[in-house]
MARVEXVEX-130227 format. One record per residue (C-alpha): residue number from 0; residue in three letters; chain; x, y, z. Coordinates in nm, 3 decimals, padded with zeros to 5 digits. Example, Ala and Ser with C-alpha at 12.3 -4.5 7.8 and 13.67 -1.06 7.14 Angstrom:
<pts>
> 0/Ala/A/01.230/-00.450/00.780
> 1/Ser/A/01.367/-00.106/00.714
</pts>
This chain:
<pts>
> 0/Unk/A/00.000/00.000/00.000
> 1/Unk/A/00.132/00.366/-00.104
> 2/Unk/A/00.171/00.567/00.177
> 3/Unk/A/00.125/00.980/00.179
> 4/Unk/A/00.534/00.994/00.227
> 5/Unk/A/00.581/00.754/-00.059
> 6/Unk/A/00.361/00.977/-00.302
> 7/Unk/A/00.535/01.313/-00.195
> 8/Unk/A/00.908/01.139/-00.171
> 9/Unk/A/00.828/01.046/-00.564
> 10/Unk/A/00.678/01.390/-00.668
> 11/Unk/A/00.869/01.611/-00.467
> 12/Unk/A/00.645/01.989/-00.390
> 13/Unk/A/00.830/02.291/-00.563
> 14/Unk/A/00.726/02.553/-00.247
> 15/Unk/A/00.735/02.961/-00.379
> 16/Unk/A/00.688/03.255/-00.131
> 17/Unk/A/00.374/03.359/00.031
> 18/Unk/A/00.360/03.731/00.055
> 19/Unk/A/00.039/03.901/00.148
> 20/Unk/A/-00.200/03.596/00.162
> 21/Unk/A/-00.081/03.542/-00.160
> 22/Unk/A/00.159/03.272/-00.340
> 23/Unk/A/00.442/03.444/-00.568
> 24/Unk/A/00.583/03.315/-00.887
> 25/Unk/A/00.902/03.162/-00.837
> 26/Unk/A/01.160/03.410/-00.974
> 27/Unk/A/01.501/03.265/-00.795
> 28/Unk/A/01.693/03.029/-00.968
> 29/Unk/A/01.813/02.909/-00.637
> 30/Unk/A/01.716/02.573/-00.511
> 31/Unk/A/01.735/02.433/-00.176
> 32/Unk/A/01.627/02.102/-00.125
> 33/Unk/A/01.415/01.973/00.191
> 34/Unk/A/01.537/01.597/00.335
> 35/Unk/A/01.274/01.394/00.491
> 36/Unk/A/01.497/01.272/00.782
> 37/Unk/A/01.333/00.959/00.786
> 38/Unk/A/01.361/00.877/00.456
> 39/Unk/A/01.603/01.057/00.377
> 40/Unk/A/01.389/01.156/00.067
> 41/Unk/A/01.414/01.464/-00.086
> 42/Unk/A/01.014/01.614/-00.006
> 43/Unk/A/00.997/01.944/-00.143
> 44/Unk/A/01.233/02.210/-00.319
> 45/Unk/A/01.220/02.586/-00.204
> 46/Unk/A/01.323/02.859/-00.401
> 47/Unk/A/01.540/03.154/-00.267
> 48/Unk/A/01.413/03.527/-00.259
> 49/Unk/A/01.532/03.787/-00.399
> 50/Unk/A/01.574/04.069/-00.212
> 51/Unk/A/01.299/04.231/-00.353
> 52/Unk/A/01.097/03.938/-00.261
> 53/Unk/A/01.191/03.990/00.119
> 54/Unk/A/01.125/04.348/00.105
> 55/Unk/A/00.780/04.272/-00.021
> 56/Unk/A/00.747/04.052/00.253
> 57/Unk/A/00.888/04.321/00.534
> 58/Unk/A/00.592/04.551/00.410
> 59/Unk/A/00.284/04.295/00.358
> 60/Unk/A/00.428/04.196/00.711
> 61/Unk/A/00.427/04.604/00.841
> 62/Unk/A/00.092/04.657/00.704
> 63/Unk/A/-00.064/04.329/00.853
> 64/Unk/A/00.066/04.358/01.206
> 65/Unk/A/-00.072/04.754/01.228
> 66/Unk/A/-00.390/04.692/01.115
</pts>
């Protein structure tokens, strides 16, 4: 039987940035791989932000927390 780990260790998730309650387009070319531990499986792949990307972030962040 195929577990939930099995399916995501086979078809690992590509993970962008979530800025403002909102997913963003992966624009790095940067790719850091995430290890299950226990499987030692590569799970996912996350992309780096740019620094534009984190200031975006800083601001959505700003306006959120002063509301």
């Amino acid at each position: 039987m195929r577990t939930r780990r099995d399916e995501i260790s086979s078809n690992p998730l590509a993970i962008s940035g979530y800025v403002g309650g909102r997913f963003t387009g992966v624009s790095a070319t940067e790719a850091i791989a995430v290890i299950d531990p226990t499987t030692e499986h590569q799970i996912a792949t996350l992309y780096e932000s740019s620094a534009d990307e984190v200031d975006q972030a800083v601001t959505a962040a700003r306006l959120a927390f002063d509301k």
